[in-house]
N, C-alpha and C positions, 0 to 999 in steps of 0.2 A: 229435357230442359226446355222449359219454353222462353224465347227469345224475344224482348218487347226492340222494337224500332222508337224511339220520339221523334216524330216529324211536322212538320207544321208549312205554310207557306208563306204567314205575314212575318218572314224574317226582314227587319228595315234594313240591313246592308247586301242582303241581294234578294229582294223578294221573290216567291215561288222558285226558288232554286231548285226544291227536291225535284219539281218536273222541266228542269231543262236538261236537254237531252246531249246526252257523249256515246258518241258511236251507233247513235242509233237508238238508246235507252235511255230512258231519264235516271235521273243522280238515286233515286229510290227503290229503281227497279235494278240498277248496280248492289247499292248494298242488299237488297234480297236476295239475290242470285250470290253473292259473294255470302252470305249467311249461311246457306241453304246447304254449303259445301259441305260443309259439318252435318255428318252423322249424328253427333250429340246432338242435335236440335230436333226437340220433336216439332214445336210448334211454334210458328214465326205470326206476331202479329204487330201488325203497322199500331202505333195508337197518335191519334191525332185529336183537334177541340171539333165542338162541335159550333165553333163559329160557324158564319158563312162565307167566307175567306178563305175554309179549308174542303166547301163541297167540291172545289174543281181537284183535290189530293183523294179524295173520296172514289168519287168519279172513276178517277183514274185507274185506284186499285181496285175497284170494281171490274172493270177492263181486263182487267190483268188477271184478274182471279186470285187476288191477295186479299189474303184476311186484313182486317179493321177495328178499331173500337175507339169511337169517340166519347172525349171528356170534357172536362176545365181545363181551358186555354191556359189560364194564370197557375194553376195548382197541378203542377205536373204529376207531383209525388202521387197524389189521389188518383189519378189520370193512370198511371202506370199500376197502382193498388188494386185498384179497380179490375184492370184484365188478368193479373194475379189473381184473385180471389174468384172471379170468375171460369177460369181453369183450374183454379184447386192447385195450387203450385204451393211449393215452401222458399220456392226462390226462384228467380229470374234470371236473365240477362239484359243490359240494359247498354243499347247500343244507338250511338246518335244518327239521325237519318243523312247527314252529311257528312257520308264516309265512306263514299265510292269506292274504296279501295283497304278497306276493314278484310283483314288477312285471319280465315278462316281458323289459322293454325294456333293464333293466339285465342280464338272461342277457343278449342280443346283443352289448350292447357291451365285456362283460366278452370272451367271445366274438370279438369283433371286434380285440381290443387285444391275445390271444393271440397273433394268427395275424401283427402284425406284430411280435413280440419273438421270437428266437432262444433257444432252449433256458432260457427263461426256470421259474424254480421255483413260482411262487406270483403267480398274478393275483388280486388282491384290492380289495375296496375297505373293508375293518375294521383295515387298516396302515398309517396310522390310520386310525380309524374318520370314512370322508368321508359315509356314508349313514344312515339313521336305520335303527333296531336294526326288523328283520324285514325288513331290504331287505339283506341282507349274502349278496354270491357271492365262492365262493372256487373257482379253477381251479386245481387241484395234479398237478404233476408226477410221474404213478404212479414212474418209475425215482428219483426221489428221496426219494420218501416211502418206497421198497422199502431204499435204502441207509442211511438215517437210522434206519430203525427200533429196530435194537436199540439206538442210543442215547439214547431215547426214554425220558426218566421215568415212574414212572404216571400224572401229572396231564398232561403231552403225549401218552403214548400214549390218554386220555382224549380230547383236544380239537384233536387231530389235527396244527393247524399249528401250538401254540404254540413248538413246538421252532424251525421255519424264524424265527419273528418273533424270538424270545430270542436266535438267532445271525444273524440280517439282515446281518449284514457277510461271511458266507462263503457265499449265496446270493441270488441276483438274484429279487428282487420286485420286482412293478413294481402300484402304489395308484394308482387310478383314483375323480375326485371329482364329488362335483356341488354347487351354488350351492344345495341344499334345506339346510330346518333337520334338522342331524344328531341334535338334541334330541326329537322327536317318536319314541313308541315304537310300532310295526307291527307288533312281534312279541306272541305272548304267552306270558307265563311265569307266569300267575296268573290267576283267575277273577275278580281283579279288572281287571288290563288287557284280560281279553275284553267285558266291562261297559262301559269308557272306549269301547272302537274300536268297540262298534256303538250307540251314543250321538252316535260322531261320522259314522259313513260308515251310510248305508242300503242295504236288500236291493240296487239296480239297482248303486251304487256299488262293493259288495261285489264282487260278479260282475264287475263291468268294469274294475273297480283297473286305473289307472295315475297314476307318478308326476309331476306337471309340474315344470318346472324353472323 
């Protein structure tokens, strides 16, 4: 399965987030190493714009030895299509770069619930949302994301599936849940929820994230 990251740095509620660093690593090189635990993945790649806003994210993963591929800033969907069709995939993983703590064990079974649905469009668990926000996988059907596309507003071709959820009734999704509280926030979109999450999980917890049921 190959596994796209969306990351960028001119987020305007905490710019360059992905590369500020916890414990030691930046918030990017967290969710690779948190991706990476999964066996099902063959192939992890960062995708980012090809502003110049995003050379110092570039940089970085160069550094690091992380795969790359830059696109359109504004047209994510294209962006993420793009490194699909370029590994010859039928489908993806599509995980957000601010998710430090993206629990390996949900890739598997998200993973696992693919391979018994039939030409299934969208394996998710954020339709509706059964997981708490930084734990959201989404598996997207590269040939339908490739025919949709020009039908695709700028605020979907931004955020890639809202188009398949807005017309759910002419595509098979199939929401996958779990018994946790979906109220609990994991993700981060602000320097203040990086503050909360490591107030509540410490260095060893950080590293070892996993979610209990």
């Amino acid at each position: 399965m190959l596994a796209i990251i969306q990351a960028r740095t001119s987020s305007i509620r905490f710019p360059k987030k992905v590369l500020t660093r916890i414990y030691g690593k930046t918030i990017i090189e967290h969710v690779v190493l948190k991706i990476k635990k999964s066996k099902k993945i063959k192939t992890l790649i960062v995708a980012t714009s090809v502003k110049k806003s995003d050379d110092m994210l570039v940089d970085h993963l160069k550094k690091n030895k992380i795969k790359y591929f830059r696109g359109s800033l504004e047209n994510v969907a294209l962006r993420l299509l793009q490194v699909a069709l370029k590994y010859k995939q039928k489908y993806f993983i599509r995980i957000s770069g601010d998710s430090p703590l993206i629990d390996y064990k949900i890739i598997n079974r998200s993973i696992n619930l693919l391979k018994k649905i039939k030409n299934v469009d969208i394996v998710t668990n954020v339709f509706p949302r059964t997981f708490p926000s930084g734990q959201s996988v989404e598996i997207i059907n590269v040939n339908s994301l490739k025919k949709n596309l020009k039908k695709m507003s700028k605020f979907d071709l931004e955020h890639v599936t809202s188009y398949f959820y807005k017309n759910n009734q002419i595509f098979l999704i199939k929401n996958f849940s779990t018994k946790l509280n979906c109220n609990i926030k994991l993700s981060i979109d602000t320097k203040q929820d990086l503050k909360v999450i490591l107030k509540k999980i410490k260095k060893k917890f950080f590293f070892n994230f996993s979610l209990k049921k």
